[in-house]
Steps between C-alpha positions, in 0.01 A plus 500: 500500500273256291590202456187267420644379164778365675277330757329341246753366318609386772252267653498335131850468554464294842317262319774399244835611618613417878471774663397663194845605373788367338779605744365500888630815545253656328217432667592739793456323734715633763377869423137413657344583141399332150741508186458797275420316121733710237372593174810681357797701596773757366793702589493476847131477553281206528096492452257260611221371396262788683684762349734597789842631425830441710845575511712151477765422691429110490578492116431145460741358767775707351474457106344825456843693533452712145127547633195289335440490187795676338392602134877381357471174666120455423621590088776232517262210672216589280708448171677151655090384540454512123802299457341236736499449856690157527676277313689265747816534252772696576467903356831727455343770774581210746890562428457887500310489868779234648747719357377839638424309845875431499627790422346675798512224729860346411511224770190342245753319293255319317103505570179305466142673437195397716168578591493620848712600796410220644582259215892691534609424846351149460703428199843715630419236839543206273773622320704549762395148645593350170824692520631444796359144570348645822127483614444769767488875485482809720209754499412731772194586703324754322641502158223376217641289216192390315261204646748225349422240786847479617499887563098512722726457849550629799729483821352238709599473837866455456524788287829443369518140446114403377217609281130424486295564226341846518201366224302199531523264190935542521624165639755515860734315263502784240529771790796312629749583249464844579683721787377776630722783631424872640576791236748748602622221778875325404462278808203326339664430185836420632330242723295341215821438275700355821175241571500395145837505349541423100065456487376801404494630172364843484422732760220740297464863650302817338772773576275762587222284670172663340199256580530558939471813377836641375791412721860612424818297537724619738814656478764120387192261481484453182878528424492217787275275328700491188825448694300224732389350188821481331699314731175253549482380115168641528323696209402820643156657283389821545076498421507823313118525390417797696854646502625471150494775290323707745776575730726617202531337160689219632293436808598442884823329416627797313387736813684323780785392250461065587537305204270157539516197302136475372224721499122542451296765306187591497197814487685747296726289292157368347408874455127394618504182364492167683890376455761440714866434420766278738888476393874553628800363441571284207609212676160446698276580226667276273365195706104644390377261215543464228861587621530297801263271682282765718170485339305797410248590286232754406205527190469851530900565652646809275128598383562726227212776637667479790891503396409806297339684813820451651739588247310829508464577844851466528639669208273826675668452753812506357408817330411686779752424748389821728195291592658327783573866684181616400385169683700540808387861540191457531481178680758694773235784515242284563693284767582800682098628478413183659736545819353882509152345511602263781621753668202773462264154611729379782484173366781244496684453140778394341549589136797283294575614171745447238506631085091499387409243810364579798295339828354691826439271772269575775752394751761698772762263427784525207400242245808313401354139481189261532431576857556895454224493183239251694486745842327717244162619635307361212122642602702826498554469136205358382348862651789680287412294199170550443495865617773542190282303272176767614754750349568382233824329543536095454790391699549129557259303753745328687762655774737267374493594104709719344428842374573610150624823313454471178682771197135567398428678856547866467598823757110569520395142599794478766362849636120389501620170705734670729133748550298197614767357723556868692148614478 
């Protein structure tokens, strides 16, 4: 496999970008190889700059869920360029999005349109503070909400009762407000709320945990986070940028049946586009200004480009509401490949899957938390990675990433993958 343009590009790259990327990720580091530069991508293929061709199942951290470049969204971004591409004013498609984002996600009583994911659980974090009166939250080890200073933690040494900041340039002051419990452990969260009664104001959890890979709740967590939360005064969010409208139209919490108080969007509800979205109930979302006193603000927050992009990917979606089988399908077919490969190899795996997301971890043990995704033998899948990517198949180049199925990927590329895994 060539890759010289890439290598090129590259070393200019080093020079004016650290790293040379935009997202560290993406410099694959942990897969013991250089980043692939990419020159253009569609359906469920991507191309690089040398010319070589793979089957995507990274799809841009999870936006890509119609496929790239879908010719109906493409038409409808296209023609919303001519009319401009920002006007900092307010634009009707801003009503018809918020209004489509409620109908499939209900518990978003009222919303507010942002940039990034990022930029969403920061703002939902305030709100809730501004709310409730309250300055510390819950997060737990392992779940990614953006690199909003007060989220870049860790456990320290008292796991349960202490954070440290897990990025230099984050004050120990900022880090403090935040508690850090264990996902999928009740203990850890029951013991935060009895060590700080009436402080904390959120307690922030991605329902399906999808950036230690993909971890699923199990069976009462999450029903015992929103009862926990309840009786605490304590706004319980649900960060929904991997999991909305990729787990079913109305995301995780319709799945698993919890209804949260606030919630963030991101990846597919900008249909490509860089926007993010962060609402819930009425009564906490009236405190955002102009409304209330929570400040908030954004040049570029309900972009028009991007507001149509989303409008678009979701009334396709809407349209074709066999996708999400289709989806599973195949993402269960390729799951189930993966455990036949670790068996043929005698290697240690676990495989976690749920609707078009899916994670193998080089590991023996069942991966239901932090500790379970990190005893991952990660020189074990740097060795699968780039043997895939010789193949012709770009999966993502980090054990602990997420991998997407996307409505673009068809019978014939699920067959050709399932080939290089068994071969």
């Amino acid at each position: 496999m060539n890759t010289s343009k890439s290598e090129e590009l590259y070393k200019i790259a080093l020079d004016l970008m650290p790293g040379g990327v935009n997202s560290p990720v993406r410099a694959f580091g942990s897969v013991g190889r250089k980043p692939l530069f990419i020159d253009h991508a569609k359906g469920s293929y991507i191309y690089d700059v040398d010319g070589n061709e793979y089957i995507d199942y990274v799809c841009s951290w999870g936006p890509g869920i119609l496929g790239h470049a879908h010719p109906e969204v493409l038409e409808a971004v296209i023609k919303a360029c001519f009319d401009g591409l920002t006007f900092g004013a307010p634009t009707g498609k801003e009503s018809t999005l918020a209004a489509m984002i409620r109908d499939c996600v209900p518990s978003m009583e009222m919303v507010r349109m942002v940039n990034s994911g990022t930029e969403a659980t920061m703002s939902a974090i305030r709100a809730a503070r501004g709310y409730t009166g309250r300055d510390k939250i819950i997060k737990f080890k392992g779940c990614y909400h953006g690199h909003s200073d007060g989220l870049l933690v860790q456990a320290g040494s008292a796991a349960l009762t202490q954070s440290v900041p897990d990025s230099s340039g984050v004050p120990a002051s900022f880090a403090k407000q935040t508690l850090v419990a264990l996902y999928n452990d009740k203990d850890s969260v029951r013991e935060l709320f009895e060590n700080n009664k009436d402080q904390i104001a959120a307690l922030i959890v991605e329902p399906v945990a999808a950036n230690m890979g993909v971890v699923l709740p199990e069976e009462g967590f999450l029903r015992f986070l929103r009862d926990i939360t309840a009786e605490n005064g304590t706004v319980l969010i649900f960060d929904e940028v991997i999991t909305g409208f990729r787990l079913g139209i109305g995301g995780a919490q319709q799945w698993y049946g919890i209804k949260p108080d606030m919630t963030t969007l991101g990846k597919i509800v900008g249909g490509g586009m860089p926007m993010a979205v962060y609402g819930g109930k009425r009564e906490i979302m009236q405190n955002v200004a102009p409304t209330g006193k929570v400040y908030q603000a954004g040049t570029l927050a309900g972009n028009p480009v991007a507001v149509t992009a989303g409008i678009r990917t979701l009334e396709l979606l809407q349209e074709d509401p066999g996708i999400y089988d289709r989806m599973e399908k195949n993402t269960r077919k390729l799951a189930d490949a993966y455990k036949k490969r670790a068996e043929r190899l005698g290697v240690s795996m676990h495989v976690n899957q749920i609707g078009s997301l899916m994670c193998a971890f080089f590991t023996d043990r069942k991966v239901t938390d932090y500790a379970g995704a990190t005893s991952s033998d990660t020189d074990a899948y740097a060795k699968y990675f780039n043997e895939m990517l010789e193949s012709g198949i770009y999966v993502a180049p980090s054990q602990f990433e997420a991998m997407f199925i996307s409505g673009a990927h068809s019978e014939e590329d699920i067959n050709r993958t399932i080939e290089v895994l068994l071969k």
